[in-house]
TORLUM-327472 format. One record per residue (C-alpha): residue in one letter; residue number from 1; x, y, z. Coordinates in steps of 0.5 Angstrom, whole numbers, plus 2048, in hexadecimal, padded with zeros to 3 digits. Layout:
N
A|NUM|X|Y|Z;
...
//
This chain:
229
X|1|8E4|884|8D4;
X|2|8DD|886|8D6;
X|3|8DE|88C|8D4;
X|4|8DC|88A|8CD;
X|5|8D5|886|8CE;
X|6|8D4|88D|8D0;
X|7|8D7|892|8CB;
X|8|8D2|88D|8C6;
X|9|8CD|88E|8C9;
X|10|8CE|896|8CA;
X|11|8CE|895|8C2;
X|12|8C7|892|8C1;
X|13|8C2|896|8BD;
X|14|8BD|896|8C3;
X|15|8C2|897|8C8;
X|16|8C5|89D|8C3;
X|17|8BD|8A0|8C2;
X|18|8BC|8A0|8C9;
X|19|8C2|8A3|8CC;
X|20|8C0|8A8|8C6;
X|21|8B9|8AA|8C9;
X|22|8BB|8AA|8D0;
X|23|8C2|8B0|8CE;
X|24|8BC|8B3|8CA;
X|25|8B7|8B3|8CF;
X|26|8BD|8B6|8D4;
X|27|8BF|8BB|8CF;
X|28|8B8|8BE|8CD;
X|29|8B6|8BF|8D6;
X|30|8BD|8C1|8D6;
X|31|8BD|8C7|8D1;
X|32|8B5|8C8|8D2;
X|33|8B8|8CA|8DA;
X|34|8BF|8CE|8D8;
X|35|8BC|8D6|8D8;
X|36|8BF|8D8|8D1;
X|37|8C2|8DE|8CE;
X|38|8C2|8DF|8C6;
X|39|8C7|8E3|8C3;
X|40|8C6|8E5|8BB;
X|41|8BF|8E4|8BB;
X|42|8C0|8E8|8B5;
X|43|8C4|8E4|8B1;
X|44|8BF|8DF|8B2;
X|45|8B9|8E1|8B1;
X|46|8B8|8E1|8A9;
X|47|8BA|8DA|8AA;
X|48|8B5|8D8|8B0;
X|49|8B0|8DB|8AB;
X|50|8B2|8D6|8A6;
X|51|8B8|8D9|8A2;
X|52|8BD|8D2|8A1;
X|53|8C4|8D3|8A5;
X|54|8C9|8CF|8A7;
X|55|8CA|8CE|8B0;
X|56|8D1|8CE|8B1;
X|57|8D4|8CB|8B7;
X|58|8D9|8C7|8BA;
X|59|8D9|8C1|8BD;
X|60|8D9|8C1|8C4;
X|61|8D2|8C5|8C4;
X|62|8CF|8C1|8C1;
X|63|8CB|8BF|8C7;
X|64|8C8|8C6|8C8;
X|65|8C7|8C8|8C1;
X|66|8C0|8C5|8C2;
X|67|8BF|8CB|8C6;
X|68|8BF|8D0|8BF;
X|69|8BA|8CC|8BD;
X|70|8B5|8CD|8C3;
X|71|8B7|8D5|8C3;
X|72|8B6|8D5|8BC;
X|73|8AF|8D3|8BC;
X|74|8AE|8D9|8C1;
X|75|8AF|8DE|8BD;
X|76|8AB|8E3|8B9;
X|77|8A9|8E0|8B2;
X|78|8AC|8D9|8B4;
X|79|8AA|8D5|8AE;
X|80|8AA|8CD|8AD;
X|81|8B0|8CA|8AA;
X|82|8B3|8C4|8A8;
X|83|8BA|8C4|8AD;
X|84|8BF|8BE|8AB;
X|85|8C5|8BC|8AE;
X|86|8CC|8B9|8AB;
X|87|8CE|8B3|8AF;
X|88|8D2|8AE|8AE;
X|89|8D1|8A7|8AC;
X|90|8D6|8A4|8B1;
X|91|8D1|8A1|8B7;
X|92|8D2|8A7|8BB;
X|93|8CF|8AC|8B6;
X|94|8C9|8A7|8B5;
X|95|8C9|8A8|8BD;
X|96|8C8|8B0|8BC;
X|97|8C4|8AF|8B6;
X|98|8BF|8AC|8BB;
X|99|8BF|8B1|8C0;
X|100|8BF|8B7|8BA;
X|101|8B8|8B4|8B9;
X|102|8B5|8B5|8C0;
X|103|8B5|8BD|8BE;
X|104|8B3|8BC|8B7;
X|105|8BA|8BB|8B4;
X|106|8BA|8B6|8AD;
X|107|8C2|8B3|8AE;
X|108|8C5|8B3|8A7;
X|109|8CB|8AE|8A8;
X|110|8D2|8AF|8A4;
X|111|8D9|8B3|8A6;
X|112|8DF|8B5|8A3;
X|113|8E2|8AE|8A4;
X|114|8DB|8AA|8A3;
X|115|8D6|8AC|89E;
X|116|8D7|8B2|89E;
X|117|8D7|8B4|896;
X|118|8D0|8B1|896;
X|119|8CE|8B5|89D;
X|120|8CF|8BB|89A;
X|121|8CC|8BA|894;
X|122|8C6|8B8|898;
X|123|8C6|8BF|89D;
X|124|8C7|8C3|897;
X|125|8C1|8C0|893;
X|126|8BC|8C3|89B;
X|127|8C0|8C9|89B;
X|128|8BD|8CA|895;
X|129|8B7|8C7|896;
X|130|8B7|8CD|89D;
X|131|8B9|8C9|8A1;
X|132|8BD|8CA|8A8;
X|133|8C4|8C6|8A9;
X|134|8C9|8C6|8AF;
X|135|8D0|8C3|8AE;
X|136|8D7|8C2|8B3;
X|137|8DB|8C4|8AE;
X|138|8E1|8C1|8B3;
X|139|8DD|8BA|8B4;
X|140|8DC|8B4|8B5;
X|141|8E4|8B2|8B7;
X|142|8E7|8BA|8B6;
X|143|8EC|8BE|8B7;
X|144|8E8|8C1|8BC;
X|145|8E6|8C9|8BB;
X|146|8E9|8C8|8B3;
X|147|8E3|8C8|8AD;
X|148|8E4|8C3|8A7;
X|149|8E3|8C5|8A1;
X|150|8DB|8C2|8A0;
X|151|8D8|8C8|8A4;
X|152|8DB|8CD|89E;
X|153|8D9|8C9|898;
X|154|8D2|8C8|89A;
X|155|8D0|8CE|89C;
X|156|8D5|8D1|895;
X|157|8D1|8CC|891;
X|158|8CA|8CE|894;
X|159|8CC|8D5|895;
X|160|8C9|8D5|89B;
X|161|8CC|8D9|8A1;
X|162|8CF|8D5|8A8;
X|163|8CD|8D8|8AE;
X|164|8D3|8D6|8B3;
X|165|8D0|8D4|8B9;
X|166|8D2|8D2|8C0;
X|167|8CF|8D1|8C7;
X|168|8D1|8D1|8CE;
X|169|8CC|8CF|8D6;
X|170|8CF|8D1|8DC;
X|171|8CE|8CA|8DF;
X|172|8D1|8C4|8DB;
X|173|8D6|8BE|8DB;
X|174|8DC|8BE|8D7;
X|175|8DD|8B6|8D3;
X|176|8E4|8B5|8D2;
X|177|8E3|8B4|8CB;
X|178|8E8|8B6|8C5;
X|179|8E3|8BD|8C4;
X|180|8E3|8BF|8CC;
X|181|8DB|8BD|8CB;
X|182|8D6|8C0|8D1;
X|183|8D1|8BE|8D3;
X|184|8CB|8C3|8D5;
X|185|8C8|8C2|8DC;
X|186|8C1|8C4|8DE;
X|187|8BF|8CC|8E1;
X|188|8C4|8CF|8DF;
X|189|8C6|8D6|8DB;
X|190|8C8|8D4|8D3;
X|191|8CA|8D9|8CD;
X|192|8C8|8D8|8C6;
X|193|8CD|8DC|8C2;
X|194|8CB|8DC|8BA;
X|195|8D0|8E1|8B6;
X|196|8D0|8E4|8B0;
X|197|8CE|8E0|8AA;
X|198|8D4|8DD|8A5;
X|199|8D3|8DD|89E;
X|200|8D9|8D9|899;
X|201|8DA|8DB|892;
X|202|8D8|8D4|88E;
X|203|8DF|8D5|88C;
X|204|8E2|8D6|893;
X|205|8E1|8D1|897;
X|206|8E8|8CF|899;
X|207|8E9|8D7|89B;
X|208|8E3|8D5|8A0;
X|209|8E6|8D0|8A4;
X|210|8EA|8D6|8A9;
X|211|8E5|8DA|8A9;
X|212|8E0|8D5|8AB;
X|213|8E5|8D3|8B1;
X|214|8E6|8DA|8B3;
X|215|8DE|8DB|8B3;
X|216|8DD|8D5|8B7;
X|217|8E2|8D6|8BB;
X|218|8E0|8DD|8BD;
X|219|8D9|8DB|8BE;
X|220|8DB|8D6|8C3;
X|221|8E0|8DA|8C7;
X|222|8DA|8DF|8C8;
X|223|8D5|8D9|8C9;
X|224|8DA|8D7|8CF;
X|225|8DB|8DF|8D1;
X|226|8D4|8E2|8D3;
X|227|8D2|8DB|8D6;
X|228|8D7|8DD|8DB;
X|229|8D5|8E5|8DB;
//
């Protein structure tokens, strides 16, 4: 019976921002110390420059994605942007929404289960407005590496393109969580992959959703490969 003052306590607001701040301050030392290759620079260079897209990835990386944003601060013609995040309500979104902002990333809450008609309303509002917007199409609860539909109809709606993204480091640990999540240890090698953009017809959302999972799986098999070259 102990264990339940505990799981309370762990579920505290000021419990819950600290344990926030202290995984976005191991984050940010961690990705800042991993010796980074870029891949598709040129897929993302008008968006660094301030053109709206859509960051698709999957879930499991969402730990080093903070990672394509210090790149693309880097590169030539970087422009700041508005970069938002959909996150879910559930107590677990709010968590990663409090680490996103540690890298300048304003959470918006909604999924397809929860909220999720008034989050896409709301995300197709800032890519209009030029905004930056990163999705896991397969979170919170999965299937794993399997997009829902959301991703599609919000860039179908917005007429914004997808960038499919994935990342992989060389040093990490695997969590045994339903997405295989790794988290990423310091000084290591990482590979940014950022493949060619994806656009949806305002018609075509449904035929979307295969060929987003196939680029997003593409994308990470790659990622995992020339970590390993």
């Amino acid at each position: 019976m102990a264990g339940q003052p505990m799981k309370h306590l762990l579920r505290g607001h000021a419990v819950q921002v600290c344990l926030a701040w202290l995984a976005g301050r191991y984050l940010a030392f961690t990705l800042r110390t991993t010796r980074w290759t870029l891949e598709g620079m040129d897929h993302l260079a008008p968006h660094v420059a301030g053109a709206p897209m859509i960051v698709g990835f999957w879930h499991e990386f969402l730990p080093v994605m903070p990672g394509l944003l210090l790149l693309g601060r880097r590169l030539p013609g970087y422009r700041a942007t508005a970069v938002h995040a959909l996150v879910s309500q559930h107590r677990d979104g709010r968590l990663i929404g409090e680490i996103l902002r540690q890298f300048e990333v304003i959470p918006v809450h909604g999924s397809t289960t929860r909220g999720g008609a008034s989050g896409l309303r709301e995300l197709v509002k800032l890519l209009r407005r030029g905004s930056m917007i990163a999705i896991t199409p397969d979170g919170p609860r999965g299937p794993r590496r399997k997009a829902a539909e959301g991703i599609a109809t919000l860039a179908a709606l917005a007429g914004v393109p997808i960038i499919p993204c994935a990342a992989w480091t060389s040093f990490r640990i695997k969590l045994g969580s339903w997405d295989r999540m790794s988290v990423p240890l310091p000084f290591g090698r990482g590979v940014m992959i950022c493949g060619t953009p994806i656009a949806v017809a305002r018609d075509g959302a449904s035929g979307g959703v295969a060929v987003i999972t196939a680029a997003l799986n593409a994308v990470a098999d790659r990622a995992e490969q020339a970590c390993h070259a």
